[in-house]
N, C-alpha and C positions, 0 to 999 in steps of 0.2 A: 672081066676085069674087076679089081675086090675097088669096092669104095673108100669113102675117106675113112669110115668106120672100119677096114681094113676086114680079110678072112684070109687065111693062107691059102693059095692055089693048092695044086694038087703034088708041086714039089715039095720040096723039102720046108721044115722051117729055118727059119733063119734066126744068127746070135748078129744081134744088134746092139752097138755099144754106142750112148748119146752122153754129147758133155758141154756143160757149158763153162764159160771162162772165169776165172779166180779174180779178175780185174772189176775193181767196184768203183762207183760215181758219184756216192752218198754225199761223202764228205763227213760221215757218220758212222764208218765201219766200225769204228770200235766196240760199238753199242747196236749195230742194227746189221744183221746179215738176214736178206730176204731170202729164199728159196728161187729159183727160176722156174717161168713156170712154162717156158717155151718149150723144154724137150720133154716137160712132162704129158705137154699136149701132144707131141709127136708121141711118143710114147703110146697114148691114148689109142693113137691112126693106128699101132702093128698088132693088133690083138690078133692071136695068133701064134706069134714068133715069141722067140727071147730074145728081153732085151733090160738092159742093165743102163740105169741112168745114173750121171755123175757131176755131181753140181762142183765145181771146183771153188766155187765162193767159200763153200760148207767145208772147205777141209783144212787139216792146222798142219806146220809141220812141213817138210819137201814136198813141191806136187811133183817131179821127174818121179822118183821112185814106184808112187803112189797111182801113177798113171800107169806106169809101165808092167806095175805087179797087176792091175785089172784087167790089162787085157793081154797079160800072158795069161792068165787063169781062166776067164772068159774067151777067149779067143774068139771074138766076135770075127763075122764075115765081112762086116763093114761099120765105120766109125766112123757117127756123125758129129760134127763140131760146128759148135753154134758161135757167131761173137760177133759185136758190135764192131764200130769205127777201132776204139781205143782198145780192144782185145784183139786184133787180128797179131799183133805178135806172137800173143800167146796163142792160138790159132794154128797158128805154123807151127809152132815149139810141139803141139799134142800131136800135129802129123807127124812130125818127125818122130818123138818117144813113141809113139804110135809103131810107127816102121820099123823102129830100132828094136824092138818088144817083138813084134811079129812081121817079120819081112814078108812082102807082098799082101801084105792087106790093102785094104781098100777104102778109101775114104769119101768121102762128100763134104763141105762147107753151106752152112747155111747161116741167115738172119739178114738185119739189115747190110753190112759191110757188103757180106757176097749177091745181095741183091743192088744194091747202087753200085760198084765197082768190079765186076763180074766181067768183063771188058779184059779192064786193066788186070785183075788178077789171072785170068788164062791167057794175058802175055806175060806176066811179070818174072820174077824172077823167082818167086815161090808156085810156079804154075803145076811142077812136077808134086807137089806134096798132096796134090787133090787128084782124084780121078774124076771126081762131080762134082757142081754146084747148084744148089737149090735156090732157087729165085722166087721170091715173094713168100706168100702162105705155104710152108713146109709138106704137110699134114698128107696130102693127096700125092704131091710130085713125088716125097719120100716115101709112101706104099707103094708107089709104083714102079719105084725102083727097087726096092726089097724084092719086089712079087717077080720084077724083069730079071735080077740077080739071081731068085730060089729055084728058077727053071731053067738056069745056064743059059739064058738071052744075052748077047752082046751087040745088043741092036735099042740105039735108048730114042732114035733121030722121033719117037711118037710120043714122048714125055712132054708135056706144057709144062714151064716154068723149069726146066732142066738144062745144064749147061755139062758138056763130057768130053776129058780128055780126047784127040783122036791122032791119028799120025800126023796130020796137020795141024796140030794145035788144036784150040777149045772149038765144040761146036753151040752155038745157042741156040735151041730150042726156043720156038714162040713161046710168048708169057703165058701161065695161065688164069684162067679166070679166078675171078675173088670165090671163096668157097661159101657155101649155103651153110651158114651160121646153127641153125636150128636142126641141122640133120650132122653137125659133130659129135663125136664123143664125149664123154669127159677126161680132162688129164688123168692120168694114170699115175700115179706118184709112189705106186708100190713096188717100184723096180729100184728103189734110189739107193745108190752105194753110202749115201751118207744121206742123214737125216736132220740138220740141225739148226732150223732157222730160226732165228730169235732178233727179238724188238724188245727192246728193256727188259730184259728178262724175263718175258711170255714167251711161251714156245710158237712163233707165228710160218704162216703160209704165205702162199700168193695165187689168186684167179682174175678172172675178167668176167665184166657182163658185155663186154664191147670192144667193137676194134675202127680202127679210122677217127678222121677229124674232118670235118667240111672248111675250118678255118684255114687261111692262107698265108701264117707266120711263115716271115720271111725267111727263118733260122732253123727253121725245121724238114726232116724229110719225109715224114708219115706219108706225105702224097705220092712219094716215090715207092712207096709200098704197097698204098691202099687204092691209090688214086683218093681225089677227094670227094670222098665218101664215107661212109659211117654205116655201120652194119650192127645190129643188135642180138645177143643170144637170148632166148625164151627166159623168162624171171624161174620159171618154172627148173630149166638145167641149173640157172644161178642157184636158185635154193638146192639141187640136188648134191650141189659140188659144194656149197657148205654144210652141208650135211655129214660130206664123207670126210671134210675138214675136221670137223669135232669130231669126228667116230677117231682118227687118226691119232686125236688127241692135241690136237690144236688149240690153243688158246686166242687167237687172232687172224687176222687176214687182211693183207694188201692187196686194195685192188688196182690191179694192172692197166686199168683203161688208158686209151691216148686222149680219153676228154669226158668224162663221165660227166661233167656237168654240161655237156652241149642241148643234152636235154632236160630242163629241169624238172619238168612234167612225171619223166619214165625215173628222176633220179628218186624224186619222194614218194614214187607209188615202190621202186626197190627198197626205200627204205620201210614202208609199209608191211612189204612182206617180211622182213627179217625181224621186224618186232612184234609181227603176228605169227611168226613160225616160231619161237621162244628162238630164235637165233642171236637176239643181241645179249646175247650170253657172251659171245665171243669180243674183242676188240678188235676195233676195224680203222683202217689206215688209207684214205685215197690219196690222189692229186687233182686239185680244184680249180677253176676259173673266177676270176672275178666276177666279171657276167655272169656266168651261169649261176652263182650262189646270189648275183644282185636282183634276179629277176620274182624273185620268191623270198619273201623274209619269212619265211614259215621253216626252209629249208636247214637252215643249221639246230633247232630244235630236233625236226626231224631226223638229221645225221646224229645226234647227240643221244636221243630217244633206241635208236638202232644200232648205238655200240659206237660209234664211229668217234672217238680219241684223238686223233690224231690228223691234221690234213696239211698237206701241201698246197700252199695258195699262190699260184701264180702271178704275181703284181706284176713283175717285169723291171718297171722304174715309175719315177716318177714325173718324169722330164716327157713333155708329151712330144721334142724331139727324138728324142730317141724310141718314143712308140712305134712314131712315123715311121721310120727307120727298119720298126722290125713286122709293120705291120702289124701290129697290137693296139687291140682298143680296150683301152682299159681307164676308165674314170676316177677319180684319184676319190674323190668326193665314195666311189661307190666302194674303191678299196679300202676304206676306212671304214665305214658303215659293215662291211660283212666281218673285216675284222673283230669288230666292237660286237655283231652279233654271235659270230662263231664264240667268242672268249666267254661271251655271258652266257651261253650257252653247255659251260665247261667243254670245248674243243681247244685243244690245242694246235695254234696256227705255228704253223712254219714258211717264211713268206720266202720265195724264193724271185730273188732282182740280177738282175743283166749289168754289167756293165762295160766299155770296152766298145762301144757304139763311135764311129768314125770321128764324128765332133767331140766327144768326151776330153776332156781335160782334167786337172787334180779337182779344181770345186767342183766338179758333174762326180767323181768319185766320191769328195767328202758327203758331199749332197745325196747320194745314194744312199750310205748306213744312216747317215740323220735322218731322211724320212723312211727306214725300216725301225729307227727309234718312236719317231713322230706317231707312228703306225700303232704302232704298242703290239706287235708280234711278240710270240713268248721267244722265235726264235727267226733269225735270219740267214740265210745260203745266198751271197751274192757270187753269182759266176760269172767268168768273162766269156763275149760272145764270140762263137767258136765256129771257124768254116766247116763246118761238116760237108762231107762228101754228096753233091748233087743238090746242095739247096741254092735258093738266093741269093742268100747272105755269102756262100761262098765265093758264087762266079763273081758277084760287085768288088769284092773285097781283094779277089785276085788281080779285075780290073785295075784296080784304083792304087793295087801295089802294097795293100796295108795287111797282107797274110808274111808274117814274118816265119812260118813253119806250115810250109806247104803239106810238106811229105810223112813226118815223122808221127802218126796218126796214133802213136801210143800215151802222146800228150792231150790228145784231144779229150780229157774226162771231162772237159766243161769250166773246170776250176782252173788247171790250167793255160797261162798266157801262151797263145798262138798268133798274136794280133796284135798291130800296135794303130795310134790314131793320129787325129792330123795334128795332134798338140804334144803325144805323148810316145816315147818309143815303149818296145812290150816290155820293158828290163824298169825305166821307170813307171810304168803301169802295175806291173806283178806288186812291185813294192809299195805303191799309194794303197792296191788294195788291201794292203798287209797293214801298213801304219792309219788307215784310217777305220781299218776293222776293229783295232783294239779299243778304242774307248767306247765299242759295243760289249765287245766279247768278253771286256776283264771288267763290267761297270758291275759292282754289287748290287746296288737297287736293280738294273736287268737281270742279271743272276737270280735273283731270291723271286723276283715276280717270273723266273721264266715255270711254265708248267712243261718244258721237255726235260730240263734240268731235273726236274724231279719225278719224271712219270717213273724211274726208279732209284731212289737215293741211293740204294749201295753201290748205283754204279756212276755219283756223281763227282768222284774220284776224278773214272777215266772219262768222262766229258771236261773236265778242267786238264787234265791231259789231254784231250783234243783238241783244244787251245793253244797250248802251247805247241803241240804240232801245228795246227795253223799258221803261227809266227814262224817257226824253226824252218818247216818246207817253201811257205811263199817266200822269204827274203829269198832261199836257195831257187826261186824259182819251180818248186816242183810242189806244186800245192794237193797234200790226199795223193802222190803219188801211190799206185798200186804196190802194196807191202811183202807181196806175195815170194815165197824162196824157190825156186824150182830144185 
C-alpha cells in the first residue's frame, strides 16, 4: 500500500482534478485572495499521478464555464472538492458542471463540512452528486483511493476515514488516525490552474507549521477534526516549504495554523529560524491569541524581526459575559497590552470580536466597536456568532430556539446573521451591527492611523469601497456575501 507520501501502484496513473471553493470569509476580498493550501497538500499525497489543481478563489469571470472547460480537457478520473460549512453550495454546483462536462465521472468531497455532516450528506438530497467522502485529514484516505481506483478495485469497505456510495446508501468507514506530521510531504503547488494570490498587492501564499487546538472554544469545530489535540510539523519542513515559496516567487505568506500561538515557546524559536535562514525577506501574515502573545513580551518584536506584518488577534469581546459564554479567556488588561506591543513593534493588528452572544442587546453591540476603538487596533472584523455544524455553540443555541437559520449554510461566513438573542431579533441585530460599525469605519482620525488602510495606498480606494459595501450588504442583511458568478 503507497503511504501518505503517495507512489503509484503498479496500475495505471491517474488524472486527478482538486478544487477548492470561490466562496471567501475575509470580509476583505477585495484586497486579499489567499491561495488554499488544503488541495495543495493533497496534491502533495499523489506524486505519481496527474493531477491539476484549481483554486476557484483565484479565478475572475464565470466559474460554470471555467470549470467545465478543465475537466473536459483534463478529463480527470476523479474530482476532488474541497468546502467548508458556507461552500457546500458551491460544492454541489462543481459536481454537477463536473458531470455535466464528463458524464460518469467520479467524485469525492472533502474538508471540514463532509467531515462534521458526512451522515446528513449520504442521506440528503445532494447524496447522488458524490460517490466518496473523505473524513478528517484528506492526504492518506485520498491515496488510497486513487491507488484502490488505478487498479479497477471497487471494494473501498478498508479505507479509514472514507465514506462510499453503495446500493444502500452511504457506507462509513471507521475514522482514521491523525496522520504523522513529520513524515508528510510538502504541498505541491505546481499543478495549479491558476496562480494568483495576493495581500495588498504582494504576490502571497499559504502554509502551516501546525494543526489542532487543545482549547475548547465553544464555537469552534477543530476538535471535530483534530480531536483536541495539536500536532507540530518539523521547523526544518517549515523552512523547506518557504523556501520553495520564494523560489515560486512569492512575496509573503499566511500562515494557516488553527493556533500557532498555543505555543509560545516553539512560536519565537519559528521565528528565529526565518530570520536566521534570511527568510524574513518575505512578508508574513498569522492569526493570533491574546494569551499566547501575553505570555512573552519579547514575542511581537520577534514576529516583527521575522517579516511578520500583519496579524489577526483574536479578542473575541470585551464583555467577560460573553467570554463565558464562548469559553474564551481572554483578559482585557492583556488584550490591550499585546495590542500596544504588537503596534510598537510596526505589526499591524486586526482585532477580530464576536458578537450575537444570547444576552447581547444594542449597548453590548455599541460596546463592542467602542472597545475595538478603545483597543487602538489599526483595524476591526466584528462577526456574529455562528452555529456552525457540530459545535457547542450550536446544539445550546438550537436548544434555546435562538438559530433563526438552521439550514441555509451558505450564510454561515461568520459575518452574516444566523442568530438572534434574548433582546434582539437577527433583522434588528444585522442592522445595530451596521449603524454602530460606522462611526468606526468612516471615523478619519481611524482612517489615517489605520496601518491596513495603507499597507498599500493605491488600493486605498477599494478598501473605502469596502465600507461602503459593509453598509450596502448588512442593512440588506447579507454582509461580504460571496460575489462570485457561476
Amino acid at each position: 500500500m503507497r503511504t501518505a507520501q503517495g507512489s503509484p501502484p503498479t496500475g495505471r496513473r491517474s488524472r486527478v482534478l482538486l478544487v477548492s471553493m470561490p466562496d471567501r470569509v475575509s470580509g476583505l476580498d477585495a484586497v486579499i485572495r489567499i491561495p488554499s493550501l488544503g488541495i495543495c497538500s493533497l496534491a502533495g499525497s499523489l506524486a505519481g499521478n496527474e493531477v491539476r489543481v484549481l483554486d476557484l478563489a483565484l479565478a475572475r469571470g464565470r466559474l460554470g464555464p471555467l470549470v467545465q472547460s478543465v475537466v473536459s480537457r483534463f478529463a480527470p478520473d476523479l474530482v476532488g472538492i474541497s468546502a467548508m460549512s458556507f461552500q457546500y453550495d458551491s460544492a454541489s454546483r462543481v459536481a454537477r458542471l463536473a458531470r455535466e462536462a464528463l458524464p460518469g465521472i467520479r467524485t469525492v468531497l472533502g474538508g471540514y463540512h463532509a467531515t462534521l455532516m458526512h451522515e446528513e450528506i449520504g442521506a440528503g438530497s445532494d447524496r447522488d452528486l458524490f460517490d466518496f467522502i473523505v473524513r478528517g485529514e484528506g492526504e492518506r484516505t485520498l491515496a488510497s483511493l486513487v491507488e484502490r481506483l488505478a487498479v479497477g478495485g471497487d471494494w473501498f469497505d478498508g479505507i479509514p476515514g472514507l465514506s462510499f456510495r453503495s446500493e444502500g446508501g452511504f457506507v462509513h468507514n471507521p475514522a482514521a488516525d491523525l496522520l504523522p506530521l513529520d513524515e508528510m510531504p510538502l504541498p505541491d503547488r505546481s499543478h495549479r490552474v491558476l496562480d494568483r494570490g495576493r495581500f495588498f498587492g504582494l504576490r502571497f501564499d499559504s502554509l502551516e507549521t501546525s494543526r489542532g487546538c487543545t482549547l475548547g472554544c465553544a464555537f469552534c469545530s477543530i476538535r471535530r477534526m483534530y480531536g483536541r489535540a495539536v500536532r507540530y510539523f518539523p521547523l526544518e519542513r517549515v523552512r523547506d516549504d518557504l523556501r520553495s515559496l520564494e523560489q515560486r516567487g512569492a512575496q509573503g505568506a499566511f500562515f494557516v495554523d488553527d493556533n500557532i500561538t498555543l505555543d509560545p515557546a516553539r512560536l519565537a524559536e519559528l521565528c528565529r529560524m526565518i530570520t536566521a535562514e534570511g527568510l524574513d525577506r518575505m512578508a508574513y501574515v498569522m492569526q493570533a491569541s491574546v494569551a499566547g502573545l501575553a505570555t512573552d513580551h519579547r514575542l511581537p518584536r520577534l514576529l516583527a524581526r521575522a517579516g511578520v506584518r500583519w496579524v489577526f488577534l483574536g479578542i473575541e469581546s470585551g464583555s467577560a459575559r460573553s467570554l463565558a459564554a464562548m469559553r474564551k479567556r481572554v483578559d482585557r488588561d492583556d488584550a490591550r497590552e499585546v495590542v500596544v506591543r504588537l503596534r510598537r513593534a510596526g505589526v499591524c493588528v486586526i482585532g477580530g470580536l464576536i458578537v450575537g452572544n444570547p444576552d447581547d442587546d444594542r449597548a453590548a453591540i455599541r460596546d463592542t466597536y467602542r472597545y475595538a476603538r478603545e483597543l487602538g487596533v489599526d483595524h476591526a472584523i466584528v462577526q456574529c456568532l455562528t452555529p456552525y455544524p457540530a459545535t457547542e455553540t450550536r446544539e445550546r443555541l438550537l436548544a434555546e430556539g435562538l438559530v433563526t437559520n438552521p439550514d441555509d449554510f451558505s450564510r454561515y461566513n461568520g459575518l452574516m446573521v444566523n442568530v438572534r438573542t434574548r433582546h434582539l431579533s437577527d433583522r434588528a441585530l444585522a442592522r445595530w451591527m451596521v449603524l454602530h460599525g460606522l462611526p468606526l469605519y468612516f471615523d478619519p482620525v481611524f482612517v489615517m492611523r489605520n496601518r491596513l488602510w495603507w499597507s498599500d495606498p493605491g488600493d486605498a480606494p477599494v478598501m473605502l469601497g469596502n465600507n461602503f459595501r459593509f453598509v450596502v450588504e448588512g442593512l440588506r442583511g447579507r454582509l461580504f456575501h460571496s460575489r462570485h458568478q457561476w
